[in-house]
C-alpha positions in Angstrom: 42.4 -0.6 3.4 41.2 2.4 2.1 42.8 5.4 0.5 42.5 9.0 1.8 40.0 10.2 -0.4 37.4 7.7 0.8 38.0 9.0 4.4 35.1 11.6 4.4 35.1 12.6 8.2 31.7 14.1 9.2 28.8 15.5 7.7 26.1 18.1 8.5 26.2 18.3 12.9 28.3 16.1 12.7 31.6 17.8 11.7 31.8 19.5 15.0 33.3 16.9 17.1 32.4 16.6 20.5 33.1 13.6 22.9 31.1 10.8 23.2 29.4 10.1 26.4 29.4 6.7 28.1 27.0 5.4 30.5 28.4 5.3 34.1 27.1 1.3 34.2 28.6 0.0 30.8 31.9 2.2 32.0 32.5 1.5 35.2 30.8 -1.3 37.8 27.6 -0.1 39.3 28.1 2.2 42.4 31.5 2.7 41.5 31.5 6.3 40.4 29.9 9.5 42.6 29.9 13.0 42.4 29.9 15.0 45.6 28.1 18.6 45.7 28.5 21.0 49.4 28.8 17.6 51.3 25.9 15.6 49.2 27.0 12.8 47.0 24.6 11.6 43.9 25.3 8.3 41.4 26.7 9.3 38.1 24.7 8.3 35.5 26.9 9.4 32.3 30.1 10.6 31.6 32.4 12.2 28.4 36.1 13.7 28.6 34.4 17.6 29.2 31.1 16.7 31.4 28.7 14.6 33.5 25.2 13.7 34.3 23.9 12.6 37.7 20.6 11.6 39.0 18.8 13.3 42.3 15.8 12.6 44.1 13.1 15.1 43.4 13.7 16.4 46.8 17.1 17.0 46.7 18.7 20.3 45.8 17.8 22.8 43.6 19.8 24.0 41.1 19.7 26.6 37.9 21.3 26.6 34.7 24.6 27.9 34.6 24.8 27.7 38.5 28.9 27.3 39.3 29.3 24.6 41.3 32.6 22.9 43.4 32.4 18.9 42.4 34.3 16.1 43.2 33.8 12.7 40.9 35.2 10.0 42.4 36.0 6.4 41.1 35.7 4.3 44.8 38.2 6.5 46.9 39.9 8.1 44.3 39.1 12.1 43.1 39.2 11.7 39.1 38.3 15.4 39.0 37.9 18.0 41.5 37.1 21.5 40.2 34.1 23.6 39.1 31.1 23.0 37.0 28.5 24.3 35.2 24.7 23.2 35.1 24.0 22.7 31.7 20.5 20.9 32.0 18.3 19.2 33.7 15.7 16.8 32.7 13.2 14.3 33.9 14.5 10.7 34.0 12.9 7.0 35.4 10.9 9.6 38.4 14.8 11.0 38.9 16.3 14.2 37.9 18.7 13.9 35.5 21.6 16.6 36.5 24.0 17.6 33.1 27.1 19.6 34.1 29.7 21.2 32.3 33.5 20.7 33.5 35.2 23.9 33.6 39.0 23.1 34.2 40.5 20.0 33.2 39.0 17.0 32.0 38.3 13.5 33.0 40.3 11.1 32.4 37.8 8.0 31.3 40.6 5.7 30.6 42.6 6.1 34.2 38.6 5.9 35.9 38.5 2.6 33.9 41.7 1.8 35.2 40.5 2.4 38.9 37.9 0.7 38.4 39.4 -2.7 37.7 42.1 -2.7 39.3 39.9 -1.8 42.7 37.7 -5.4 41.2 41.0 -7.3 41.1 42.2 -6.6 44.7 38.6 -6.9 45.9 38.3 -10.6 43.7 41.9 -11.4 45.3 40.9 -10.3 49.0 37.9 -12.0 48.9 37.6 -15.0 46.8 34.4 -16.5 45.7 33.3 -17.0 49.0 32.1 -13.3 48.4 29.7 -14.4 45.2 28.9 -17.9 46.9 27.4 -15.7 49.9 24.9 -13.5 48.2 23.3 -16.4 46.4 20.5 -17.8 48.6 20.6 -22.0 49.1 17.5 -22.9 46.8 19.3 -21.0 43.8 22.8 -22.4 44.7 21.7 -25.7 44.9 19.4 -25.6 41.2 22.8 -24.1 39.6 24.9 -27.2 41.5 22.3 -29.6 39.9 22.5 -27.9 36.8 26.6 -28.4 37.0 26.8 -31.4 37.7 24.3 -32.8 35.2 25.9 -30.8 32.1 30.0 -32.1 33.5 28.4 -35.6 34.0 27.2 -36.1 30.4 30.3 -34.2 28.6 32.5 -36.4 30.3 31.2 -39.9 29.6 29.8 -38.8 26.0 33.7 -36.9 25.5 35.0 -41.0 27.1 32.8 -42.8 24.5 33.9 -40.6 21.4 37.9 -40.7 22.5 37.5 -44.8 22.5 35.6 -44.5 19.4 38.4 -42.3 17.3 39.6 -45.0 15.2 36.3 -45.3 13.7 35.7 -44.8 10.1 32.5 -41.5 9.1 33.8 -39.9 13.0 31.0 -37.2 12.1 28.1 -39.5 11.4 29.5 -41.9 14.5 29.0 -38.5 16.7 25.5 -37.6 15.5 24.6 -40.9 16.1 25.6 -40.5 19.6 24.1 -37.3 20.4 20.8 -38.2 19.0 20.8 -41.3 21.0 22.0 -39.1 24.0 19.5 -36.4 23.9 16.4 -39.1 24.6 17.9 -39.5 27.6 18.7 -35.9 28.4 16.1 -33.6 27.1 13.4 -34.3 30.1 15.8 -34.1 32.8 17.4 -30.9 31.2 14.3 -29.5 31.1 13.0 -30.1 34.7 17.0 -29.2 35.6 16.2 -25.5 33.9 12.6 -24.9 35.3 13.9 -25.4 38.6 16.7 -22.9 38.2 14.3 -20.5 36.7 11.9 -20.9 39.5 14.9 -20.3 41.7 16.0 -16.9 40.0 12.7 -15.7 40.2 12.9 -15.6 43.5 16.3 -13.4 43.0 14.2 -10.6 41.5 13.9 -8.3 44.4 17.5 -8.4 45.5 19.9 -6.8 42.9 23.1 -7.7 44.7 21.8 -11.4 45.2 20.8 -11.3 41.3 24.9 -10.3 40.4 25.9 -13.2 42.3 24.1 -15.7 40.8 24.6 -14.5 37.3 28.3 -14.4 38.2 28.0 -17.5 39.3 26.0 -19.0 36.3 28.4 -18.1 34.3 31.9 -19.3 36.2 30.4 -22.7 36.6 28.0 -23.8 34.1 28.6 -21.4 31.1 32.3 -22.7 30.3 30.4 -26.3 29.8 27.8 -25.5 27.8 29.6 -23.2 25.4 30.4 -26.4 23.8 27.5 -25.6 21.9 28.4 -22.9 18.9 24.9 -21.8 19.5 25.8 -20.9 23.1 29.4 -20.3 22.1 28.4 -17.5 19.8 25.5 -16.0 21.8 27.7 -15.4 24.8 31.0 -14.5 23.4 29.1 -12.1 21.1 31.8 -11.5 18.1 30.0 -8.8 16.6 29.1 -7.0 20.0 25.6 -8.5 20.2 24.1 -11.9 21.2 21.6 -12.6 18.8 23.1 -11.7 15.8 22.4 -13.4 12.2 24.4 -16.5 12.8 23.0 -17.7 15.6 19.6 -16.6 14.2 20.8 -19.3 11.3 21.1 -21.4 14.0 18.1 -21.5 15.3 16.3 -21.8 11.7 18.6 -24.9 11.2 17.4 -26.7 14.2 20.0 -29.4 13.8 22.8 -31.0 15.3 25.6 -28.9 15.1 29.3 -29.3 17.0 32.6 -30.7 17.3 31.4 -33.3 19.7 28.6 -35.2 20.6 28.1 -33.1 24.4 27.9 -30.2 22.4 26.1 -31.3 19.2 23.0 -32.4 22.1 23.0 -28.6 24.5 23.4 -27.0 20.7 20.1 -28.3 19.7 18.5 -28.7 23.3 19.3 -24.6 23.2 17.6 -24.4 19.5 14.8 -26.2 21.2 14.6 -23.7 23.8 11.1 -22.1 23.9 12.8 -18.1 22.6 14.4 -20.2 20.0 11.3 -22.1 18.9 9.4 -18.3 19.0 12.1 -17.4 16.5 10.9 -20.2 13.9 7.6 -19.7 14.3 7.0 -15.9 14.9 9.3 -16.1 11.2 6.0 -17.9 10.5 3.4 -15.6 11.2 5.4 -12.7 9.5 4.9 -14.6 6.2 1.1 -15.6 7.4 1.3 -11.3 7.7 2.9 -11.2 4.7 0.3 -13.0 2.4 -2.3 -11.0 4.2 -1.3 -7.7 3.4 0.0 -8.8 -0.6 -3.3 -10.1 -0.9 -5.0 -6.8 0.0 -2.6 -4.8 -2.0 -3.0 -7.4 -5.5 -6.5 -6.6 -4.3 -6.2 -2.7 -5.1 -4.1 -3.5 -8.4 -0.7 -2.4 -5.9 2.7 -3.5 -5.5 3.4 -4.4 -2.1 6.0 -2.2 -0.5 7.2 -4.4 2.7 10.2 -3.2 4.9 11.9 -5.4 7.5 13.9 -3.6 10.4 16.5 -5.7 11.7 16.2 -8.3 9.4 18.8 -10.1 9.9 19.0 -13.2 7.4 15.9 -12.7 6.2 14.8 -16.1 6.3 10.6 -15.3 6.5 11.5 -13.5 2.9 13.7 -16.4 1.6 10.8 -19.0 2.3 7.8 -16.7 1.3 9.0 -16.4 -1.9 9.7 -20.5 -2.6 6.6 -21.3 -0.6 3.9 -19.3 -2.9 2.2 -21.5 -5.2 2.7 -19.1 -8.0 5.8 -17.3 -8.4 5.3 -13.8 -6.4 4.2 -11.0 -8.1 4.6 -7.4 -7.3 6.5 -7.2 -3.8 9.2 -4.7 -3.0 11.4 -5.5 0.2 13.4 -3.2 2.2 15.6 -4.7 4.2 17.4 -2.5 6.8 20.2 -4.2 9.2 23.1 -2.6 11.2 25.4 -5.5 10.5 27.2 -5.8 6.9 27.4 -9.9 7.1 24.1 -10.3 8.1 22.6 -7.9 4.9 25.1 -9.8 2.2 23.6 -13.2 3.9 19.9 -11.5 3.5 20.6 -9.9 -0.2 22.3 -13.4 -1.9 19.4 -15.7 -0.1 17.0 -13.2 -1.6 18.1 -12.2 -4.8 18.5 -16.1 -5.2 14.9 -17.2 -4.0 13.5 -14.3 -6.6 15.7 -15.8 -9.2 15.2 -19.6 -8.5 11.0 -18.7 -9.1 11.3 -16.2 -11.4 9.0 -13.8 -9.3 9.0 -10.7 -10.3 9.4 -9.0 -7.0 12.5 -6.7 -5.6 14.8 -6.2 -2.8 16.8 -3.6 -1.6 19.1 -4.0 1.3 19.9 -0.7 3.7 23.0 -0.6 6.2 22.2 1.4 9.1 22.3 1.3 13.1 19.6 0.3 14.7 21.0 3.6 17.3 21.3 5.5 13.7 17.4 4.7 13.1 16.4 5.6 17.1 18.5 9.1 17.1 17.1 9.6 13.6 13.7 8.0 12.2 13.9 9.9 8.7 17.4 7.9 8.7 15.3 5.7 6.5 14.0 7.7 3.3 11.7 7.0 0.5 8.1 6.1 -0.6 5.9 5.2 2.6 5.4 1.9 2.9 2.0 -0.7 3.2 3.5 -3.7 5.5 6.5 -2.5 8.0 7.5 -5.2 10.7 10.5 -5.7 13.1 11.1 -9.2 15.1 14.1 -8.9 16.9 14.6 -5.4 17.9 12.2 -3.8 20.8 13.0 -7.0 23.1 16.1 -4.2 23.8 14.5 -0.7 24.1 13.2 1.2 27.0 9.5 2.2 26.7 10.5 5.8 25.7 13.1 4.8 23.2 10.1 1.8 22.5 7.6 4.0 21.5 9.3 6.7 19.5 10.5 4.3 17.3 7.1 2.6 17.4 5.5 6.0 16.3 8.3 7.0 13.3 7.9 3.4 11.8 3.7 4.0 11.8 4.0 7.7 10.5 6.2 5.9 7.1 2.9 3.5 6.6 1.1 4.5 3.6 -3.0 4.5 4.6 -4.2 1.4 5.5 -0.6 0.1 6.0 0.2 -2.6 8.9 3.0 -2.1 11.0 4.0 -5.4 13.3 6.3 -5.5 15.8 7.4 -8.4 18.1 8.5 -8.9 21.2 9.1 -11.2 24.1 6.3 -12.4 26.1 6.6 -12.3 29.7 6.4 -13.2 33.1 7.8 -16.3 31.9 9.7 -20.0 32.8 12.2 -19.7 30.2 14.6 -16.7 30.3 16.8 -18.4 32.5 19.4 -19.5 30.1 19.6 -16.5 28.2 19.6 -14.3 31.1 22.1 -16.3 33.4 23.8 -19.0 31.3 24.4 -16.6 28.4 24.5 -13.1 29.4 21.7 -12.3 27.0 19.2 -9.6 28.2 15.5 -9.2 26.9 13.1 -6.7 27.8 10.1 -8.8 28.6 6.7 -7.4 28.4 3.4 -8.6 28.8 0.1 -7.1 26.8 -0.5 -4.1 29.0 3.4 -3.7 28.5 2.6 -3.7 24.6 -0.6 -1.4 24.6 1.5 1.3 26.4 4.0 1.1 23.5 1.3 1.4 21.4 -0.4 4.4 23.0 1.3 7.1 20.5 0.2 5.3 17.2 -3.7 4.8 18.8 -3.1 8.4 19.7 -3.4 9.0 15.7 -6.0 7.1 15.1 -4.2 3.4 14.9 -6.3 0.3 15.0 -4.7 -2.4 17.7 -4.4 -6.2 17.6 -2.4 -8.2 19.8 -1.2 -11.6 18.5 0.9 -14.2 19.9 3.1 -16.2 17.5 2.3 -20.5 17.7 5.1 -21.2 20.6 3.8 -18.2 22.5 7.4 -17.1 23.3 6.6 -13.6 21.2 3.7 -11.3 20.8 3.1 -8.7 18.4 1.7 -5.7 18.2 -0.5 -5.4 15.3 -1.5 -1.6 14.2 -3.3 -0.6 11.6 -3.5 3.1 9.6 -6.6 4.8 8.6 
């Protein structure tokens, strides 16, 4: 609890309030919400309390700024607002116009549209039934999830029957490893051909947005309740801390083990750690110290410390094991590490501060708490002396190409000269997104290397070097630019 003088409300722009604006799709389901113009109605694509945004084709009408327009937003066939407007802005969005009104009279309502919205969900779920879902979902997909089912409820019930007759047993939690190690012989092949079928199938599903619903819908009504058994799985899709890959289950996937309250979950929560993303975790941590001694070796070279900061570092597990895997005790490296979740930085600063202490290296680390939506809005979030190695792992996988490449760019322009900035992300077209997309709710920006160079296009614009690098499990590749 804190007391009222540690309540310091707003600084600099932000002391004048205004309302915060919510995307139409993370609001309400998609094509819920309209606005309707003289007899034309356009998709909503944001929304606050005092104004909108909506998108029109580049051949739709014209409008000015401060034209007075008669609206009607409507949530299905309800009017949230009906009054006038005025055009505040337009903009250039995805090949769309991007439409920013002011509401004159009134205000909406965001909580009732919410309100609308689900209850409109419930009596369509009730009317329908899941005959609706089943429908959109083409056979070959249907019948890869069924397999899928019915292979995960198969073993959790006669693994779940061995450990109940088994409960009288003395060392339960040895007895269970036991099991799932012998267990997952049998299951890891046919998992995997189980989950390259599926993905095949979803691939398919790419094309058909409506058909691609369905089946994650699906996914996650019949197999997801089975395999959250698995804390891995548990955490990524429950998301406690709003996110799926947050530092836990990153320390998950660096642990690699056998992890569970029984033996059915103990075997998905390592055949999930084995999962190729999971496996690019460990070793893309890899390369960043391979990085790592690189650029410390050129630095020791010029008589330099090595300034290194990490964006989204999570745990920090690359520093942790650099530091005890040196043959000598490091020598002259100072660490940034910047993360938007408290947990995740006292994890990184303990494991740290320890691993500097345990090898007396006489190297630093500071720890920085700030948004990764703090750092996009604001580069210069991040203050100090320029830096010679700056990398991020985890992050890009989640931003558009605009919102991509101006962070790319304020991250290079804080390199000191001859600095390396690396940045990772997910390789694609791949096999192996299917249980984090579908089973687990988790979304990745894939991206293959033209993907990458175009992210890179503002940094070459100043005169950047590019390499392209893929980590050892080729589940990640980074981006490799060099300063003059």
């Amino acid at each position: 609890m804190r007391t009222y003088e540690e309540l310091t409300g707003g600084f600099g722009q932000a002391i004048a309030f205004r309302a915060r604006r919510q995307l139409a799709k993370e609001l309400l389901r998609e094509q819920a919400s309209t606005i309707t113009i003289a007899g034309d109605s356009f998709q909503l694509y944001d929304m606050a309390m005092n104004g909108v945004s909506f998108l029109a084709t580049p051949d739709g009408p014209l409008w000015q700024v401060d034209d007075i327009l008669e609206v009607d937003i409507r949530v299905h066939e309800t009017s949230a607002y009906l009054g006038r407007a005025r055009v505040a802005r337009e903009e250039q969005l995805y090949g769309q116009r991007r439409v920013g009104l002011q509401l004159l009279s009134g205000f909406l309502d965001l909580h009732e549209m919410q309100r609308l919205d689900e209850e409109q969900a419930l009596m369509q779920d009730l009317v329908d039934g899941p005959e609706r879902i089943i429908a959109r979902i083409p056979v070959a997909y249907r019948e890869a999830l069924l397999a899928t089912v019915h292979f995960a409820a198969f073993y959790q019930r006669i693994l779940d029957n061995h450990e109940a007759r088994r409960r009288d047993a003395h060392a339960i939690a040895e007895e269970r490893e036991a099991l799932a190690r012998r267990a997952i012989v049998a299951i890891r092949p046919r998992w995997h051909t189980l989950r390259i079928a599926a993905a095949e199938a979803a691939e398919a599903l790419k094309g058909d947005r409506k058909a691609l619903a369905a089946a994650k819908t699906a996914t996650e009504t019949l197999l997801t309740p089975l395999i959250v058994a698995a804390p891995i799985l548990h955490r990524a899709y429950y998301k406690p801390l709003g996110y799926a890959g947050d530092f836990s289950v990153m320390l998950h996937i660096y642990k690699d083990g056998f992890e569970g309250d029984t033996a059915f979950g103990q075997v998905f929560h390592k055949l999930a750690c084995e999962e190729p993303l999971s496996a690019g975790v460990r070793t893309r941590k890899d390369l960043v110290k391979q990085l790592t001694a690189r650029e410390h070796a050129r630095m020791r070279a010029l008589g330099e410390p090595l300034r290194a900061m990490s964006l989204g570092c999570g745990p920090a597990r690359e520093v942790v094991e650099y530091l005890a895997e040196t043959e000598t005790p490091a020598v002259g490296v100072r660490w940034t590490l910047i993360d938007q979740e408290e947990r995740a930085l006292s994890v990184a600063y303990h494991d740290v501060l320890r691993a500097i202490d345990a090898r007396h290296a006489d190297c630093t680390a500071q720890c920085l708490y700030l948004s990764f939506e703090q750092l996009i809005r604001d580069p210069l979030a991040v203050r100090g002396e320029p830096q010679d190695f700056i990398y991020c792992v985890g992050m890009f996988d989640y931003l558009n190409r605009r919102r991509a490449q101006a962070l790319l760019l304020a991250l290079y322009e804080r390199l000191s000269p001859g600095g390396l900035l690396a940045i990772g992300n997910a390789l694609g077209p791949n096999n192996h997104a299917w249980m984090c997309e579908f089973a687990c709710d988790w979304t990745l920006i894939y991206r293959d290397r033209d993907d990458l160079r175009q992210l890179a296009e503002p940094a070459i614009a100043q005169g950047a070097t590019l390499e392209l690098q893929s980590e050892a499990s080729r589940a990640y590749d980074f981006i490799l630019l060099r300063k003059p």
